[in-house]
C-alpha positions as CSV (number, residue, x, y, z in Angstrom):
1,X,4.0,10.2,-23.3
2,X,4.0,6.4,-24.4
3,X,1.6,5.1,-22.0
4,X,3.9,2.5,-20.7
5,X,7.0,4.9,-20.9
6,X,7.2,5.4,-17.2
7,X,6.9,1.9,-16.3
8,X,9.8,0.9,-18.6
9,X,12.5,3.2,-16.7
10,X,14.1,1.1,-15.1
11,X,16.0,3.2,-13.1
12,X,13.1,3.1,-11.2
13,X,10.7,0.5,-11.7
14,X,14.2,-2.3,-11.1
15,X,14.8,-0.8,-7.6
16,X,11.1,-0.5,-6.9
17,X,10.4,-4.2,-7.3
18,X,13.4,-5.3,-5.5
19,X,12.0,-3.4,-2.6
20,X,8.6,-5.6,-2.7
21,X,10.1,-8.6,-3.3
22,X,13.7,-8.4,-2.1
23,X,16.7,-10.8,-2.5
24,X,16.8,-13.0,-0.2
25,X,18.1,-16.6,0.7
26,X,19.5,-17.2,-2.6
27,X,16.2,-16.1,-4.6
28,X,16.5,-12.9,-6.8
29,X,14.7,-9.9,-6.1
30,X,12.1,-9.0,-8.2
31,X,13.5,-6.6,-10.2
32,X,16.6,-8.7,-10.4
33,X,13.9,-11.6,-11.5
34,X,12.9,-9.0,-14.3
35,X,10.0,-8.7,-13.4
36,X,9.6,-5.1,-14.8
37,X,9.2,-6.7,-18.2
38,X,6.1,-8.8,-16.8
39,X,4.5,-5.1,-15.6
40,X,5.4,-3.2,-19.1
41,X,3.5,-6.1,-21.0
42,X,0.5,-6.1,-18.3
43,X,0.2,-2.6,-18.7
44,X,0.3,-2.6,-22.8
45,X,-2.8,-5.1,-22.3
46,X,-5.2,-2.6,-20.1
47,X,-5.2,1.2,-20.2
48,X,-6.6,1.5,-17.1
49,X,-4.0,0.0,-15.2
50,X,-1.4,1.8,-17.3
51,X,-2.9,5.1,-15.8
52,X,-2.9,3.6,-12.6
53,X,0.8,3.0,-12.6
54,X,1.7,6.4,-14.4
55,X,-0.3,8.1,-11.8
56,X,2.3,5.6,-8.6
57,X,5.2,6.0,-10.2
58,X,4.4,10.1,-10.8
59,X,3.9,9.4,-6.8
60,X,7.0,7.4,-6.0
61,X,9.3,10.0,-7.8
62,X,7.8,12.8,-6.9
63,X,8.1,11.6,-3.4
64,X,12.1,10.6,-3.6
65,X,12.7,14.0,-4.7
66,X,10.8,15.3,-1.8
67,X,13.5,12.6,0.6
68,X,16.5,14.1,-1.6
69,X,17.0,11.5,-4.0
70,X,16.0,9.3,-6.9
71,X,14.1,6.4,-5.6
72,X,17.2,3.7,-6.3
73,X,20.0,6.2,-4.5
74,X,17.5,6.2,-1.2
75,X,18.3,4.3,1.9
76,X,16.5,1.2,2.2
77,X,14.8,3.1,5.3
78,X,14.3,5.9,3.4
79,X,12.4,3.5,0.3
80,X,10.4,2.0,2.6
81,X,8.5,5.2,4.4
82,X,8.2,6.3,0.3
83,X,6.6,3.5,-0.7
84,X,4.5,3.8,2.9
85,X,3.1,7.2,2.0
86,X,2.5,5.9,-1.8
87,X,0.2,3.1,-0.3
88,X,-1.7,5.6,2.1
89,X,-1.7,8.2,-1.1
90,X,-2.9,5.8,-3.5
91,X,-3.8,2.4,-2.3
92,X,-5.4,1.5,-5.5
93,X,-1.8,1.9,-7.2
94,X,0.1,0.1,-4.1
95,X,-2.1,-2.4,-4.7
96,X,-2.0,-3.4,-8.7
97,X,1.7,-2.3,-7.6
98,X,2.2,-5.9,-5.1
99,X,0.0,-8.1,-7.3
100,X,1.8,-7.2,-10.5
101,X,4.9,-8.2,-8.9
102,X,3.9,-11.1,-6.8
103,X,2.2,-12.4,-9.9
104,X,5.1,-11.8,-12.5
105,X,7.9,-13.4,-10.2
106,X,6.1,-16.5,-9.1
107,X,5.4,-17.5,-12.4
108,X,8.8,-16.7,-13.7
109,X,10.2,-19.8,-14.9
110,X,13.7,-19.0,-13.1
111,X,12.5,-18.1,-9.8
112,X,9.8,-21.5,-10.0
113,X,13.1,-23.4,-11.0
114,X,14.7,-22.2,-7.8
115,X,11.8,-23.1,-5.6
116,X,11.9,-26.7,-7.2
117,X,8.6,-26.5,-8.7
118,X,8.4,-27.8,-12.3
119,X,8.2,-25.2,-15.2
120,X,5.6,-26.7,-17.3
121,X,2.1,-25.8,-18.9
122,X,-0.5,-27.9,-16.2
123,X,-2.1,-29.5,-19.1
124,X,-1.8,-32.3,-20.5
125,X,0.1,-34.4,-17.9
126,X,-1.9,-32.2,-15.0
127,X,-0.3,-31.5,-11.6
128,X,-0.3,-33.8,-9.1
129,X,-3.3,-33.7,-6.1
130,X,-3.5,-34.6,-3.4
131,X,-6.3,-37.3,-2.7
132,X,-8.7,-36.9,0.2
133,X,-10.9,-38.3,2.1
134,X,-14.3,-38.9,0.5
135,X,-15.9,-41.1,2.7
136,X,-16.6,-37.7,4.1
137,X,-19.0,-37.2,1.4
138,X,-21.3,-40.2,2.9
139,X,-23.3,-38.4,5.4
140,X,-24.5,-36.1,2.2
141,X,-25.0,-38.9,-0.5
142,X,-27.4,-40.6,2.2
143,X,-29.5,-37.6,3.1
144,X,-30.4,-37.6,-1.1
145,X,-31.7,-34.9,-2.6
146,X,-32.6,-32.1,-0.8
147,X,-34.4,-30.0,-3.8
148,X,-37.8,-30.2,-5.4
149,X,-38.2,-31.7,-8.9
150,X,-39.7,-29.4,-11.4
151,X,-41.6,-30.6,-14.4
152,X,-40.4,-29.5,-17.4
């Protein structure tokens, strides 16, 4: 097997993501987002985490069937005590699982778009911070140093 093959079927990765980042007030889900293509191209970069995932998403069928269904036909109910018993099967999967996803939708330039953040590179123009208050910083520039000179 292609060792991304399972996390390109859609039929179940799609409904997976949408269930850990749902739609909701007017932002896509995260399978809607396409988010799944984010997760096949993470998991052509590390083998590691493309065994992790093979080894969840083995879990998360294997575990519809067990309910009566593929994952997508499930109750919403029903998805959510799967994925539950995924994450106390194999946390380390549930895990790369959520920060795959949270990671591939907020920097999806659609999703940004709809939060009102801009989509470009940081650099060069740099983002915008926030000044603060370095007078702060006095009662440490007075004290001085506080470490020993060594010769060199």
């Amino acid at each position: 097997m292609n060792r991304n093959e399972s996390a390109l079927n859609s039929a179940l990765l799609t409904p997976l993501l949408d269930r850990i980042i749902p739609l909701s007030q007017g932002m896509p889900g995260a399978g809607e987002a396409g988010v799944g293509a984010y997760v096949a191209a993470r998991l052509w970069e590390s083998g590691e985490l493309a065994a992790t995932f093979e080894r969840g998403l083995g879990l998360i069928a294997e575990k519809s069937a067990d309910a009566g269904a593929e994952f997508a036909a499930l109750p919403d109910a029903t998805k959510d005590e799967v994925l539950r018993d995924v994450e106390a099967a194999d946390p380390a999967f549930f895990a790369a699982l959520v920060e795959q996803a949270y990671t591939g939708y907020y920097t999806d330039p659609s999703v940004l778009a709809k939060l009102g953040e801009e989509t470009r590179p940081p650099q060069p123009s740099g983002h915008k911070i926030q000044q603060g208050d370095l007078t702060l910083l006095d009662a440490v520039r007075a004290r001085g140093p506080i470490y020993r000179e060594v010769p060199s």
